[in-house]
N, C-alpha and C positions, 0 to 999 in steps of 0.2 A: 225633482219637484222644485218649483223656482219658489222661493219665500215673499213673502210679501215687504215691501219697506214701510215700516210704520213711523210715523213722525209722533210726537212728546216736545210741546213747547213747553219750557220751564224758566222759573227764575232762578231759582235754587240760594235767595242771597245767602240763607241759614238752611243749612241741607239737613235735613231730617226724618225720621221714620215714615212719614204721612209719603215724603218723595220716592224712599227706599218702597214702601207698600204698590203707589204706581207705576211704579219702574217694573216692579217685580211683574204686575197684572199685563201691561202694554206690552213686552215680553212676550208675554204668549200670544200673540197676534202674528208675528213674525219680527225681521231683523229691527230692532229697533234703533232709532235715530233720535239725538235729542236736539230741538233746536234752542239755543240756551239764550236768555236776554242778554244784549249787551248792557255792560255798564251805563253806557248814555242815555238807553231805553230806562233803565232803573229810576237812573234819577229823573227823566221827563216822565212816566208815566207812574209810577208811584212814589215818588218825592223822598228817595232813598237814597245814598249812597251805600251800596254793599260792601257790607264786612268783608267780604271775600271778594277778589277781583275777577273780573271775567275766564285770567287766563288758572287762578286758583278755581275757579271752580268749576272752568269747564277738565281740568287734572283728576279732579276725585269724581267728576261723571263719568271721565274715561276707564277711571280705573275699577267700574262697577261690572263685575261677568256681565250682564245682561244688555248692557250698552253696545251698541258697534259702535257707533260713531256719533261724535257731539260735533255739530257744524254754528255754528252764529247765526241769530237770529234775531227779528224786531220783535218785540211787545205784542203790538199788532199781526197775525199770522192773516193771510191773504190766500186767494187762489192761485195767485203767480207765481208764489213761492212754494207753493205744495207743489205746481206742475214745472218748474225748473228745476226741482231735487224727489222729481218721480215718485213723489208719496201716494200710497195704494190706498192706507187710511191711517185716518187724524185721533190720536187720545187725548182726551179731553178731561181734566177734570169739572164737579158738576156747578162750577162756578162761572163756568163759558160755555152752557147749554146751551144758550142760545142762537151763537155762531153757526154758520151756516156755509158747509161747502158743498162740490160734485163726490168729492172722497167720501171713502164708506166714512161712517164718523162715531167712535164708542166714548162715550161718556161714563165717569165712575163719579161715587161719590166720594165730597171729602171725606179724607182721615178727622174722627170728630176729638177736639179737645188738642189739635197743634197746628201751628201755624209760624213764622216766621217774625209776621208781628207778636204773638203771644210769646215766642222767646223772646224778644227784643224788652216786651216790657216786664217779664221775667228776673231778665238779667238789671235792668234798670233799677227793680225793686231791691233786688240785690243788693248792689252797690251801693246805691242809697242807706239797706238796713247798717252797712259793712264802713260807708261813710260818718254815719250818727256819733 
């Protein structure tokens, strides 16, 4: 039986249990594939610079069982790029529902109460309490 190749765009700047939770679900669709934002995407489309560098954190997506393969990817996911790296279908979380491709396309919902901004300003308060 031949698997299906499932594609998972992500940022991953703060990798955390919300990612580990749709990693784990997109998985079972078949081989899955993450396409990771580059850095440069980072910082043009959400005004970031990531704590973690592209080639760190495409490392600890590789190193996840349920991963096959982490390739580079834009921000922006397209249909060129689905039918150039043969994606069957697209995982989505339910923050880009309303994307629209030919691929089958499954949407989940966020993980509620994490996020990557919510660490970020977490740790800010931190420091701050730890600076006073």
């Amino acid at each position: 039986k031949i698997r299906k190749k499932v594609l998972l765009d992500m940022s991953c700047s703060i990798i955390h249990h919300g990612h580990i939770r749709l990693i784990k679900k997109a998985a079972k669709y078949g081989d899955l594939v993450i396409s990771l934002t580059s850095d440069k995407d980072l910082k043009k489309f959400k005004n970031i610079h990531p704590e973690l560098s592209f080639s760190q954190r495409k490392e600890i997506l590789s190193s996840i069982k349920y991963v096959k393969k982490v390739i580079s990817g834009k921000f922006i996911l397209d249909q060129k790029f689905l039918n150039k790296n043969n994606i069957d279908i697209v995982i989505q979380g339910s923050d880009y529902k309303d994307r629209k491709f030919t691929n089958k396309v499954v949407t989940f919902a966020r993980t509620k109460n994490i996020s990557s901004t919510l660490i970020r300003k977490l740790a800010k308060k931190n420091i701050n309490k730890k600076n006073k």
